[in-house]
PDB file of N, CA, C, O and CB in Angstrom:
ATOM      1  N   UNK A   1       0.838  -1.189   0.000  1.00  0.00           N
ATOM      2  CA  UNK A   1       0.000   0.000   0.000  1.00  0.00           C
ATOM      3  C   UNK A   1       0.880   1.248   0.000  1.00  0.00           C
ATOM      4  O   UNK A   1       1.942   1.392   0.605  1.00  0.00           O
ATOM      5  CB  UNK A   1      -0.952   0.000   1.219  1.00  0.00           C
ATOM      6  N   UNK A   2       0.409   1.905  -0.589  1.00  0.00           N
ATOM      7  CA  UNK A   2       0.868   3.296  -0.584  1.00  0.00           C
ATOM      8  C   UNK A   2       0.789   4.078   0.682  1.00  0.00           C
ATOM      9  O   UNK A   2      -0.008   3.767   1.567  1.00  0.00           O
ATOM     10  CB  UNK A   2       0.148   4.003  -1.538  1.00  0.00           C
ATOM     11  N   UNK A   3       1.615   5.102   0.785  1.00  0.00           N
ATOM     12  CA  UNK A   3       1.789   5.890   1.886  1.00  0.00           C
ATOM     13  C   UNK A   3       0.224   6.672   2.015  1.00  0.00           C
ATOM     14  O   UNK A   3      -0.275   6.728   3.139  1.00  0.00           O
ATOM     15  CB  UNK A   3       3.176   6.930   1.644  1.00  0.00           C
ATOM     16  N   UNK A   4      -0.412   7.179   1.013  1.00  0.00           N
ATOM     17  CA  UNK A   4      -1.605   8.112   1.000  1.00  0.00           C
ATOM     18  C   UNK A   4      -2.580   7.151   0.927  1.00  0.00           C
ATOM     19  O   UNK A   4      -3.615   7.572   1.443  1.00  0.00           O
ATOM     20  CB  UNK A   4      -1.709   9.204  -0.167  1.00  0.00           C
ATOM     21  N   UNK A   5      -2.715   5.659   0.359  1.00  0.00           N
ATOM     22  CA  UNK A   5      -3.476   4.626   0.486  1.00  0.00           C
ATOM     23  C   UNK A   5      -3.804   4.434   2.033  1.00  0.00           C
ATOM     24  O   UNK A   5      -4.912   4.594   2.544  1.00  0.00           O
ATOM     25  CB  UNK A   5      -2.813   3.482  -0.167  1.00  0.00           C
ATOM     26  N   UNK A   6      -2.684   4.076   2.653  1.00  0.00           N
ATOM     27  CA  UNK A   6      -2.566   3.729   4.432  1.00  0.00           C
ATOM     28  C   UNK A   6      -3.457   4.900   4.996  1.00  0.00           C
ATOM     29  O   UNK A   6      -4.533   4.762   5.578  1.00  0.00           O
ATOM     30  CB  UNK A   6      -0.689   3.860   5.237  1.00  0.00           C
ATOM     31  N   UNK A   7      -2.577   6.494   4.616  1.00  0.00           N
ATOM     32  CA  UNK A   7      -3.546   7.203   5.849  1.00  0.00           C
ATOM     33  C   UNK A   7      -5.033   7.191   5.072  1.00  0.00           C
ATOM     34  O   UNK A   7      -5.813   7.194   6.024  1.00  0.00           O
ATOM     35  CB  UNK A   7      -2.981   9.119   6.349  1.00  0.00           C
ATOM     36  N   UNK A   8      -5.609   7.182   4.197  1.00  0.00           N
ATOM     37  CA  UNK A   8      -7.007   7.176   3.995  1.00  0.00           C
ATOM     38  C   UNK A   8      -8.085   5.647   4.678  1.00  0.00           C
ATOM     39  O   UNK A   8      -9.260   5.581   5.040  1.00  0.00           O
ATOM     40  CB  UNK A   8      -7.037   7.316   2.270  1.00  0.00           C
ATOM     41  N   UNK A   9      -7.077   4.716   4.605  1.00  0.00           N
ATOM     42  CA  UNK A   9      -7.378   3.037   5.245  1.00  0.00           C
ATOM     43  C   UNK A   9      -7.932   3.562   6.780  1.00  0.00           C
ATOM     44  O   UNK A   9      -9.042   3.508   7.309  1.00  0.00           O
ATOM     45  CB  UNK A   9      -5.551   1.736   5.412  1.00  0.00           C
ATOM     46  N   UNK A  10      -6.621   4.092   7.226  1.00  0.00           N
ATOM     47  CA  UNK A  10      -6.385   4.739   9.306  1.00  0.00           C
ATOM     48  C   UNK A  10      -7.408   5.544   9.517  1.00  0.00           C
ATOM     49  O   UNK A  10      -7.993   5.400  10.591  1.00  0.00           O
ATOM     50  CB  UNK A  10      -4.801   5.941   9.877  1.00  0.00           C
ATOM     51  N   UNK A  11      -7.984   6.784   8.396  1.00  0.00           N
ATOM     52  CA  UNK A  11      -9.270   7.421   8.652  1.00  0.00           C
ATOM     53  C   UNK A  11     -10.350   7.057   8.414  1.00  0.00           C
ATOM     54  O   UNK A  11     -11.354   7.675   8.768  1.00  0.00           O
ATOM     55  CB  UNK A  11      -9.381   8.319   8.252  1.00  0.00           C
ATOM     56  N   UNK A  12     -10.360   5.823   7.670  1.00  0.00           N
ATOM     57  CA  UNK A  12     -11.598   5.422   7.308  1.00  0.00           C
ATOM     58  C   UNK A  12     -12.385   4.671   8.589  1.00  0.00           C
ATOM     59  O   UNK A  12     -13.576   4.740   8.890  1.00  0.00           O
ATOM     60  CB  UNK A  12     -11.417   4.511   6.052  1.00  0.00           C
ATOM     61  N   UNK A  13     -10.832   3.617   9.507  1.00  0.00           N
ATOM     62  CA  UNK A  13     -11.313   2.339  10.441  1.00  0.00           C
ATOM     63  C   UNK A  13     -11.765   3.861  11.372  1.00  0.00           C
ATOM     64  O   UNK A  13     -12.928   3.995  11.753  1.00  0.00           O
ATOM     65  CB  UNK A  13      -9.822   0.776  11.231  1.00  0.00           C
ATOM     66  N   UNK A  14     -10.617   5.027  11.686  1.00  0.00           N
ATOM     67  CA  UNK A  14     -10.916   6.279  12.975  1.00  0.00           C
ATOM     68  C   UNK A  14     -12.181   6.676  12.632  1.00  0.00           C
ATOM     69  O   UNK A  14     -13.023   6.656  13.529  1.00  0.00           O
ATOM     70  CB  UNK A  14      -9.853   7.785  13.039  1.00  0.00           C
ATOM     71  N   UNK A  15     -12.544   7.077  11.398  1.00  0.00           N
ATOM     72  CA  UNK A  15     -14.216   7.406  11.292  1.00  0.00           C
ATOM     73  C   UNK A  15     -15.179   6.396  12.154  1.00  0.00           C
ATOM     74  O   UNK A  15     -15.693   6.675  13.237  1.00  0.00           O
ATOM     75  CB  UNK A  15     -14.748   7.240   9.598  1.00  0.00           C
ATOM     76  N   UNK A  16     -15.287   5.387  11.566  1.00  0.00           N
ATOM     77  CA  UNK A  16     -15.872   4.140  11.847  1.00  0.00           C
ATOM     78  C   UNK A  16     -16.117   3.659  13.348  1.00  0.00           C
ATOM     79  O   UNK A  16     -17.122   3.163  13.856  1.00  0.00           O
ATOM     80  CB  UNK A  16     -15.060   3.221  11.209  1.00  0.00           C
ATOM     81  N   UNK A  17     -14.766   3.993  13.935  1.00  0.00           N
ATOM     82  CA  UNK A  17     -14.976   3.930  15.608  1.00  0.00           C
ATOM     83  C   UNK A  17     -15.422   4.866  16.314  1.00  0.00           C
ATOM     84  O   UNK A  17     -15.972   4.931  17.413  1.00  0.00           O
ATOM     85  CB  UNK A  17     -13.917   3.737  16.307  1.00  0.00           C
ATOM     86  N   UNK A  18     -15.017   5.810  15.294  1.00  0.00           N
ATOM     87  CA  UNK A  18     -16.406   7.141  15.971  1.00  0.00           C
ATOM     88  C   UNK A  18     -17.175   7.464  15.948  1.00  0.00           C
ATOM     89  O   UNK A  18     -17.723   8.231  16.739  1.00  0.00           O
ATOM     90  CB  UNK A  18     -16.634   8.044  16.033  1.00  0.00           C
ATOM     91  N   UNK A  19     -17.606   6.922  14.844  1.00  0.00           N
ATOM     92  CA  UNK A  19     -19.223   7.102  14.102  1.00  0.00           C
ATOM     93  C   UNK A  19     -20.358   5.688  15.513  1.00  0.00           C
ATOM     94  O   UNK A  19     -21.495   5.688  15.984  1.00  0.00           O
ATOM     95  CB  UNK A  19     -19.065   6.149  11.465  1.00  0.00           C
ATOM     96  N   UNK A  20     -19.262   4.862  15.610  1.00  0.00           N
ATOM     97  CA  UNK A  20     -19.788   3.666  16.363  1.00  0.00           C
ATOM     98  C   UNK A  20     -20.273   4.003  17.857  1.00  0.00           C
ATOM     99  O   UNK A  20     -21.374   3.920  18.402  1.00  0.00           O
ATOM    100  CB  UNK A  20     -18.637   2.560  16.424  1.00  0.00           C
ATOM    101  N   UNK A  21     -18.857   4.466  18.349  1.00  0.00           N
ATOM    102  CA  UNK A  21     -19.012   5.574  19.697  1.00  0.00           C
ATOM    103  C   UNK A  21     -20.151   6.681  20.017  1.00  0.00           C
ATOM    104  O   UNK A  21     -20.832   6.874  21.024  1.00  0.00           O
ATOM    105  CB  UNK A  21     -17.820   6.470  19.655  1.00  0.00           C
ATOM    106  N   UNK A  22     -20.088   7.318  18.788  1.00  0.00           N
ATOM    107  CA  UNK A  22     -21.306   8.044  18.947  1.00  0.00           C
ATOM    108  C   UNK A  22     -22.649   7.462  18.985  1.00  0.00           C
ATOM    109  O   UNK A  22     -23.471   7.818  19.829  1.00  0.00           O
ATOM    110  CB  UNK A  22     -21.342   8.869  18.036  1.00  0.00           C
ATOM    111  N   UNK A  23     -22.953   6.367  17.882  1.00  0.00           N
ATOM    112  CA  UNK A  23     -24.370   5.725  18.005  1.00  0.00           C
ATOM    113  C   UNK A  23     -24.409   5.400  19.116  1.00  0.00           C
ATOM    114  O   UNK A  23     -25.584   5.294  19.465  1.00  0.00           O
ATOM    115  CB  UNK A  23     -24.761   4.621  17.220  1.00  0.00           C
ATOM    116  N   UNK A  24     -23.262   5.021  20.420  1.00  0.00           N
ATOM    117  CA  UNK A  24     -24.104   3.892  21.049  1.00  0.00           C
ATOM    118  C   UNK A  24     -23.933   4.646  22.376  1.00  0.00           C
ATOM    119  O   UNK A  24     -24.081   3.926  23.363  1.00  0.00           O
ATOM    120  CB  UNK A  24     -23.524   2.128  20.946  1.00  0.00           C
ATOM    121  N   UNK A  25     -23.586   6.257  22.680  1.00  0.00           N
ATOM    122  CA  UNK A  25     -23.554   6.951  23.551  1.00  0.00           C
ATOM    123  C   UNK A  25     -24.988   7.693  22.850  1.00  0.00           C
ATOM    124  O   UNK A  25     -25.625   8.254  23.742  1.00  0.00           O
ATOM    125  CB  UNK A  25     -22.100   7.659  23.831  1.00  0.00           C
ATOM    126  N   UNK A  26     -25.496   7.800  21.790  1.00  0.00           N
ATOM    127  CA  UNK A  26     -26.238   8.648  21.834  1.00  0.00           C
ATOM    128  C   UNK A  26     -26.909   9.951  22.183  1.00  0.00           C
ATOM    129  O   UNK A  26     -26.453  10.868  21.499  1.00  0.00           O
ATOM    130  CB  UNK A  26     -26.435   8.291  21.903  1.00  0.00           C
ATOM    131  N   UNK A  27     -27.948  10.368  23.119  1.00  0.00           N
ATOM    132  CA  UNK A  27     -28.079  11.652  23.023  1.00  0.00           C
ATOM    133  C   UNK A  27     -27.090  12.485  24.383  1.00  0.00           C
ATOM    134  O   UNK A  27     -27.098  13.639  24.811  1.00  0.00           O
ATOM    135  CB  UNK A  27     -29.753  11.881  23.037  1.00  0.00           C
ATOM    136  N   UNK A  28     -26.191  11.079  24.801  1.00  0.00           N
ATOM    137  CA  UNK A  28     -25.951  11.964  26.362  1.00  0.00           C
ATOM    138  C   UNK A  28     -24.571  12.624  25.422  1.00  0.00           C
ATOM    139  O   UNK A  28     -23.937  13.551  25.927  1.00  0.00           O
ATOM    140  CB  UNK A  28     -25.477  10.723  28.378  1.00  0.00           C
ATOM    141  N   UNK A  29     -24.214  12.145  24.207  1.00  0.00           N
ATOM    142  CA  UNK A  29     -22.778  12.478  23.693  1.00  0.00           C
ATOM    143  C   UNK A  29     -23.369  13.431  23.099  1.00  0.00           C
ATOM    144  O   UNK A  29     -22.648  14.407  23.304  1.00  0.00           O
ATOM    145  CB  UNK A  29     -21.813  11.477  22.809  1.00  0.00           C
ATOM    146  N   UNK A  30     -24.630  13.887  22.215  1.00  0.00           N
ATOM    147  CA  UNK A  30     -25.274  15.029  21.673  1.00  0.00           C
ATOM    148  C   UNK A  30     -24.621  15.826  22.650  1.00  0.00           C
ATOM    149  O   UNK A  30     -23.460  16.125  22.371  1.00  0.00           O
ATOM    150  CB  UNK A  30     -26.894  15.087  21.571  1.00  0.00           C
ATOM    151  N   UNK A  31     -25.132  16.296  23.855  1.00  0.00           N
ATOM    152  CA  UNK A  31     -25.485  17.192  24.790  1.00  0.00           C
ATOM    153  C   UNK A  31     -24.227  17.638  25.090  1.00  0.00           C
ATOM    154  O   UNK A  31     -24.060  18.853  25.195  1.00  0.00           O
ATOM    155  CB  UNK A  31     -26.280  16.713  25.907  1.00  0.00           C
ATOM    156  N   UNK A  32     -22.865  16.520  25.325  1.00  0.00           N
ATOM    157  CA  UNK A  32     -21.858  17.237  25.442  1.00  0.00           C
ATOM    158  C   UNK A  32     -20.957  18.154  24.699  1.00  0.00           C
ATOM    159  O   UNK A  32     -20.222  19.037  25.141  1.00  0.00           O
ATOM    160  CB  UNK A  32     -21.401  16.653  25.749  1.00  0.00           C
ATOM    161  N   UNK A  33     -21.221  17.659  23.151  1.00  0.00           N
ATOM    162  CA  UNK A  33     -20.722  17.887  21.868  1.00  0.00           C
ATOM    163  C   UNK A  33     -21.331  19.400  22.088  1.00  0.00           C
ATOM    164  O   UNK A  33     -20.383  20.170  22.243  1.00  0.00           O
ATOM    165  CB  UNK A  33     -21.271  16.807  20.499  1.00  0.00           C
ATOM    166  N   UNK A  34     -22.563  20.067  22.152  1.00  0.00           N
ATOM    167  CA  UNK A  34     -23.205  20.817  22.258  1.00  0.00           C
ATOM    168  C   UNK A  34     -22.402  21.675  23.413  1.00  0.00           C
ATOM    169  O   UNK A  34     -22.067  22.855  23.305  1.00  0.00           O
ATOM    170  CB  UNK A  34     -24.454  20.296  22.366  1.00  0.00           C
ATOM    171  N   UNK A  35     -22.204  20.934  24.384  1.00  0.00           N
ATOM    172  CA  UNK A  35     -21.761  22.013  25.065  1.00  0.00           C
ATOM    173  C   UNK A  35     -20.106  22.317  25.396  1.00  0.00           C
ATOM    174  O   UNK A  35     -19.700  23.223  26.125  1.00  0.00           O
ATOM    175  CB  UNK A  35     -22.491  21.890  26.233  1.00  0.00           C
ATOM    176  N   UNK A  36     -19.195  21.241  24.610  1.00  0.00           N
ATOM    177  CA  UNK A  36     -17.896  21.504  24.027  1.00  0.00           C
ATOM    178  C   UNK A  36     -17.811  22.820  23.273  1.00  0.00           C
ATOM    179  O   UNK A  36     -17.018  23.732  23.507  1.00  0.00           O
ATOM    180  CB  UNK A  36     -17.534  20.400  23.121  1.00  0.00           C
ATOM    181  N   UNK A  37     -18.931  22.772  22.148  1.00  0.00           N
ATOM    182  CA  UNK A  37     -19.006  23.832  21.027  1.00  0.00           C
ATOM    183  C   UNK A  37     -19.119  25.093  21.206  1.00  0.00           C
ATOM    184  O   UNK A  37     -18.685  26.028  20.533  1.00  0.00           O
ATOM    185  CB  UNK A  37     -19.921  23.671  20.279  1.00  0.00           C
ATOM    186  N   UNK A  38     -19.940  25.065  22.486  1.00  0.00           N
ATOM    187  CA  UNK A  38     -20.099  26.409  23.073  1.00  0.00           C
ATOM    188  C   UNK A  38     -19.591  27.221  24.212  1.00  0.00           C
ATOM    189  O   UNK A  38     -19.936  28.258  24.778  1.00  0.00           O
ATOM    190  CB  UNK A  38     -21.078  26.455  23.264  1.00  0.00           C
ATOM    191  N   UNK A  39     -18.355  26.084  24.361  1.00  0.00           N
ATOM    192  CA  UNK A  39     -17.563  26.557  25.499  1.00  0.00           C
ATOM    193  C   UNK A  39     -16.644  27.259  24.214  1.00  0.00           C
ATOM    194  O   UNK A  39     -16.479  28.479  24.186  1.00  0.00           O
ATOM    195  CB  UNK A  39     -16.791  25.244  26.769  1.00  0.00           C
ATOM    196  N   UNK A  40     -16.078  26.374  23.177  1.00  0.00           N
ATOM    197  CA  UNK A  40     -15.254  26.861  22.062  1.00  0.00           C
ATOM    198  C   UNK A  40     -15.321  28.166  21.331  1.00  0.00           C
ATOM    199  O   UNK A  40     -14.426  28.829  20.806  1.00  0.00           O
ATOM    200  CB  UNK A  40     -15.390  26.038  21.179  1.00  0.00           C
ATOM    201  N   UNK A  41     -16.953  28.418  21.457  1.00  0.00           N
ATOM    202  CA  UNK A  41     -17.498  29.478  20.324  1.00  0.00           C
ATOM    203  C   UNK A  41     -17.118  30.675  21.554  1.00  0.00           C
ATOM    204  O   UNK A  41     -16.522  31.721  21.293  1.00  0.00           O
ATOM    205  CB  UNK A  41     -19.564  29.292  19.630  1.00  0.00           C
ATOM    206  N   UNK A  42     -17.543  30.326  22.788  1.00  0.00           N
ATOM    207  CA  UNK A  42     -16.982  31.635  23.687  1.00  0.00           C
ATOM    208  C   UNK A  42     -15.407  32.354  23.987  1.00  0.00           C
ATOM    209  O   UNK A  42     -14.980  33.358  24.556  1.00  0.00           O
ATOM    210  CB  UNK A  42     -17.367  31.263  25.001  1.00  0.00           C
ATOM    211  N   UNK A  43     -14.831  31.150  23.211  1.00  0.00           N
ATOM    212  CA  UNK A  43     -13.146  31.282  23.968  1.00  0.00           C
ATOM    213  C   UNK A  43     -12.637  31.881  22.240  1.00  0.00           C
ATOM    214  O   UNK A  43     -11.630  32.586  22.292  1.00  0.00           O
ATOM    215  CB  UNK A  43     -12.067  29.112  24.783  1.00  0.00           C
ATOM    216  N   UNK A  44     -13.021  31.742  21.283  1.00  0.00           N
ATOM    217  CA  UNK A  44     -12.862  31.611  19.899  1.00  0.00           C
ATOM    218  C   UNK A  44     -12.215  33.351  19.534  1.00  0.00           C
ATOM    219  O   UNK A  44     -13.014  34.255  19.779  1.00  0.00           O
ATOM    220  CB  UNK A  44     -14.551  31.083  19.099  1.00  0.00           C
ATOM    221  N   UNK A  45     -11.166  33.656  19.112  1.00  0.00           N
ATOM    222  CA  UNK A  45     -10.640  34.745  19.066  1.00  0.00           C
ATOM    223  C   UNK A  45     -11.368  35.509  17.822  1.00  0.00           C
ATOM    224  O   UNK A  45     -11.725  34.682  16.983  1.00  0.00           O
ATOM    225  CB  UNK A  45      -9.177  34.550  19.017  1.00  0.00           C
ATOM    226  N   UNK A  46     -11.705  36.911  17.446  1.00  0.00           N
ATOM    227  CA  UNK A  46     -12.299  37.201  16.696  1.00  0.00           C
ATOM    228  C   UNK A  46     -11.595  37.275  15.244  1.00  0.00           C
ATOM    229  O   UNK A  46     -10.387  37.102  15.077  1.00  0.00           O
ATOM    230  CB  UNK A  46     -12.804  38.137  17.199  1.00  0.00           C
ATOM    231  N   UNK A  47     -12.576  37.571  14.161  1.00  0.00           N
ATOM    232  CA  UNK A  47     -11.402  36.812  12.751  1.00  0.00           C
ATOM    233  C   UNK A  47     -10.632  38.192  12.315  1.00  0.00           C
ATOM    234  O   UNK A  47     -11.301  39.099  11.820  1.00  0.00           O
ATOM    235  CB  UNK A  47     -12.478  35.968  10.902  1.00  0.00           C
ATOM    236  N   UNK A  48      -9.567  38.304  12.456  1.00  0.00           N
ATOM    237  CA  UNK A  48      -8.636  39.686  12.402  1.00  0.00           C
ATOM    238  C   UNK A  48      -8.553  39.968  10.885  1.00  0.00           C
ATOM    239  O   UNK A  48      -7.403  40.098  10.465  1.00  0.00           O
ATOM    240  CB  UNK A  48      -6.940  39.497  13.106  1.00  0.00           C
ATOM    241  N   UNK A  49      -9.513  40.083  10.016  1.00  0.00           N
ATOM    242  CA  UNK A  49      -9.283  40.345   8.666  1.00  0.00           C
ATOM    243  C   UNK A  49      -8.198  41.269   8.712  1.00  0.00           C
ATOM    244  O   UNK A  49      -7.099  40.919   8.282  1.00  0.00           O
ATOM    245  CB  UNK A  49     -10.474  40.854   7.917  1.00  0.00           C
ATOM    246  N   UNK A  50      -8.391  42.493   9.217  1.00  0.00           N
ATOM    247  CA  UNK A  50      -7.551  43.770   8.586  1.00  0.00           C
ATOM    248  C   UNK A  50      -6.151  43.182   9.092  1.00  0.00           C
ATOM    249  O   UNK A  50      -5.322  43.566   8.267  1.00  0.00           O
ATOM    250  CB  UNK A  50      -7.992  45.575   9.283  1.00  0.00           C
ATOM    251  N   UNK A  51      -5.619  42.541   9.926  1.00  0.00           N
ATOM    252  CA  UNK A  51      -4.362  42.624  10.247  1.00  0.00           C
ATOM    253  C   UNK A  51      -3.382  42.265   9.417  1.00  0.00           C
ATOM    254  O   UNK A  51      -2.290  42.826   9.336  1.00  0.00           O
ATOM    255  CB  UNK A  51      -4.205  42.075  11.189  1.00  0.00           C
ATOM    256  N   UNK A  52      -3.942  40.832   8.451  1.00  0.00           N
ATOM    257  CA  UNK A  52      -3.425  40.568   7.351  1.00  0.00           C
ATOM    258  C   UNK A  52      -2.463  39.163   7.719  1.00  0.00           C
ATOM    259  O   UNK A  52      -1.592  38.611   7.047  1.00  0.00           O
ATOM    260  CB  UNK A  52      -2.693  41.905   6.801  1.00  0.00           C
ATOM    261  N   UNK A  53      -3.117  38.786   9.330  1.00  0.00           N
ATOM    262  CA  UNK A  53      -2.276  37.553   9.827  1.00  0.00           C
ATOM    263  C   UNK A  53      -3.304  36.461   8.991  1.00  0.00           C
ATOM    264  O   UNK A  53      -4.231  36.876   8.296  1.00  0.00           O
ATOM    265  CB  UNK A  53      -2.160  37.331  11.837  1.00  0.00           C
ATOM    266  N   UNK A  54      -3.034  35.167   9.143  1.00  0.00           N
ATOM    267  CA  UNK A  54      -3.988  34.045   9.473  1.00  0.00           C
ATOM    268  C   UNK A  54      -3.727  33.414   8.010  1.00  0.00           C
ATOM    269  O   UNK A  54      -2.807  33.557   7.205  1.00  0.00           O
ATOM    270  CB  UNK A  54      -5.749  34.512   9.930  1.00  0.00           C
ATOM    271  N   UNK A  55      -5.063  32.562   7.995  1.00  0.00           N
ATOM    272  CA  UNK A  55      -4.710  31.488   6.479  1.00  0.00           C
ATOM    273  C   UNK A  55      -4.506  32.225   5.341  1.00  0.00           C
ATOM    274  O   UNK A  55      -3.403  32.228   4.796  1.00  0.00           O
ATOM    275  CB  UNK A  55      -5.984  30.425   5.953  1.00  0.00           C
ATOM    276  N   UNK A  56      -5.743  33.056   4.778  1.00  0.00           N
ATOM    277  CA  UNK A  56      -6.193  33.832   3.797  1.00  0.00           C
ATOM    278  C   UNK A  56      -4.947  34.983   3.531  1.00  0.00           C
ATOM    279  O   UNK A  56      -5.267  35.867   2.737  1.00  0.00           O
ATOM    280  CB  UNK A  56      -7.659  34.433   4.249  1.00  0.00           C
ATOM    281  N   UNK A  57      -3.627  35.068   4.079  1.00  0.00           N
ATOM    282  CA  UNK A  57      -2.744  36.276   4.275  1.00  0.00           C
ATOM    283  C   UNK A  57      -2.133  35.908   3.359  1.00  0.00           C
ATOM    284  O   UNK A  57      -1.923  34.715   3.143  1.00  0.00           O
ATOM    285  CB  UNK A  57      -1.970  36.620   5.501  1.00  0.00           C
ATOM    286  N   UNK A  58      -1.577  37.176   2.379  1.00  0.00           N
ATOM    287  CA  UNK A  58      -0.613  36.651   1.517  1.00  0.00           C
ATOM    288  C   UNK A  58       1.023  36.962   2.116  1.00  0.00           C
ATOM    289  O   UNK A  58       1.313  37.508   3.180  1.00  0.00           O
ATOM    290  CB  UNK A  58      -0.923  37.343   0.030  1.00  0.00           C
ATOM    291  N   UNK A  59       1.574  36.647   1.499  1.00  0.00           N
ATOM    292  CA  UNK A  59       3.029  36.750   2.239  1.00  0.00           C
ATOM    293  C   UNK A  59       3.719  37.598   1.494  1.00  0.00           C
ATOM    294  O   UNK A  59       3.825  37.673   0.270  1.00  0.00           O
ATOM    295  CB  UNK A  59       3.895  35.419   2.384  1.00  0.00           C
ATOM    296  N   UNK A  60       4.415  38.558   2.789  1.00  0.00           N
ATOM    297  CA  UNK A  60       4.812  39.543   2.140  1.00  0.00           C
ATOM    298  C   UNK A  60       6.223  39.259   0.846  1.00  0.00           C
ATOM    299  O   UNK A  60       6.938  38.296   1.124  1.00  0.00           O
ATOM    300  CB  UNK A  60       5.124  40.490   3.347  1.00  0.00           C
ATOM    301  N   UNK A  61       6.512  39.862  -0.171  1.00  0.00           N
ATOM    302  CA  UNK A  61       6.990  40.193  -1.210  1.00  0.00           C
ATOM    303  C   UNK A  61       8.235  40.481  -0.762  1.00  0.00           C
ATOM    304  O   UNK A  61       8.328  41.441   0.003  1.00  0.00           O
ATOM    305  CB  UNK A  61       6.328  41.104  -1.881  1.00  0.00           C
ATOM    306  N   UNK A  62       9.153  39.922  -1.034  1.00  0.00           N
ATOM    307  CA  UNK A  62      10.941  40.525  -0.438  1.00  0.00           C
ATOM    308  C   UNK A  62      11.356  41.208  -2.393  1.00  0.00           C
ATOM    309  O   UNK A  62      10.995  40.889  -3.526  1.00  0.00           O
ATOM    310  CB  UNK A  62      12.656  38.318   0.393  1.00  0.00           C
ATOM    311  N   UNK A  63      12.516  42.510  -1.622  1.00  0.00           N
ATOM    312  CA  UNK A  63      12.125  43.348  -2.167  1.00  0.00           C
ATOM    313  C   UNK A  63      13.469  43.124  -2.304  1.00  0.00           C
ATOM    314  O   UNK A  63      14.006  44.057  -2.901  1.00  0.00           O
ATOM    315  CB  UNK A  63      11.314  44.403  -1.797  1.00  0.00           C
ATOM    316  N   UNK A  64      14.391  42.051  -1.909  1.00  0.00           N
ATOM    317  CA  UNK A  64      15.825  41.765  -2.472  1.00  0.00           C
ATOM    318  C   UNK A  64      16.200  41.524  -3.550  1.00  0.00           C
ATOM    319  O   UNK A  64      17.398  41.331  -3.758  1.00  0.00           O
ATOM    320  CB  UNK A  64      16.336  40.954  -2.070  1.00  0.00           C
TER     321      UNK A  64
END
């Protein structure tokens, strides 16, 4: 197997055990997921468009 074959194999079985985990915790794992998200959404830094940091930033131009 290929190197990119393997990790898609490793995410497929990691999906699978989580997808499993979740069915069989059901709604008490809802409720926490829910309230993971919203501990996250409170702590979550605001999106600094103007600064020009982050993914979307282009990199500055050397002028050497």
């Amino acid at each position: 197997m290929s190197p990119m074959t393997s990790r898609i194999a490793h995410l497929a079985i990691i999906d699978v055990l989580a997808v499993g985990v979740a069915l069989s915790r059901g709604p008490v794992l809802l409720r926490q997921l829910e309230t993971a998200k919203q501990s996250v959404r409170e702590r979550r830094v605001p999106h600094a468009k103007a600064s020009g940091f982050g993914v979307g930033a282009k990199r500055a131009q050397s002028t050497d």
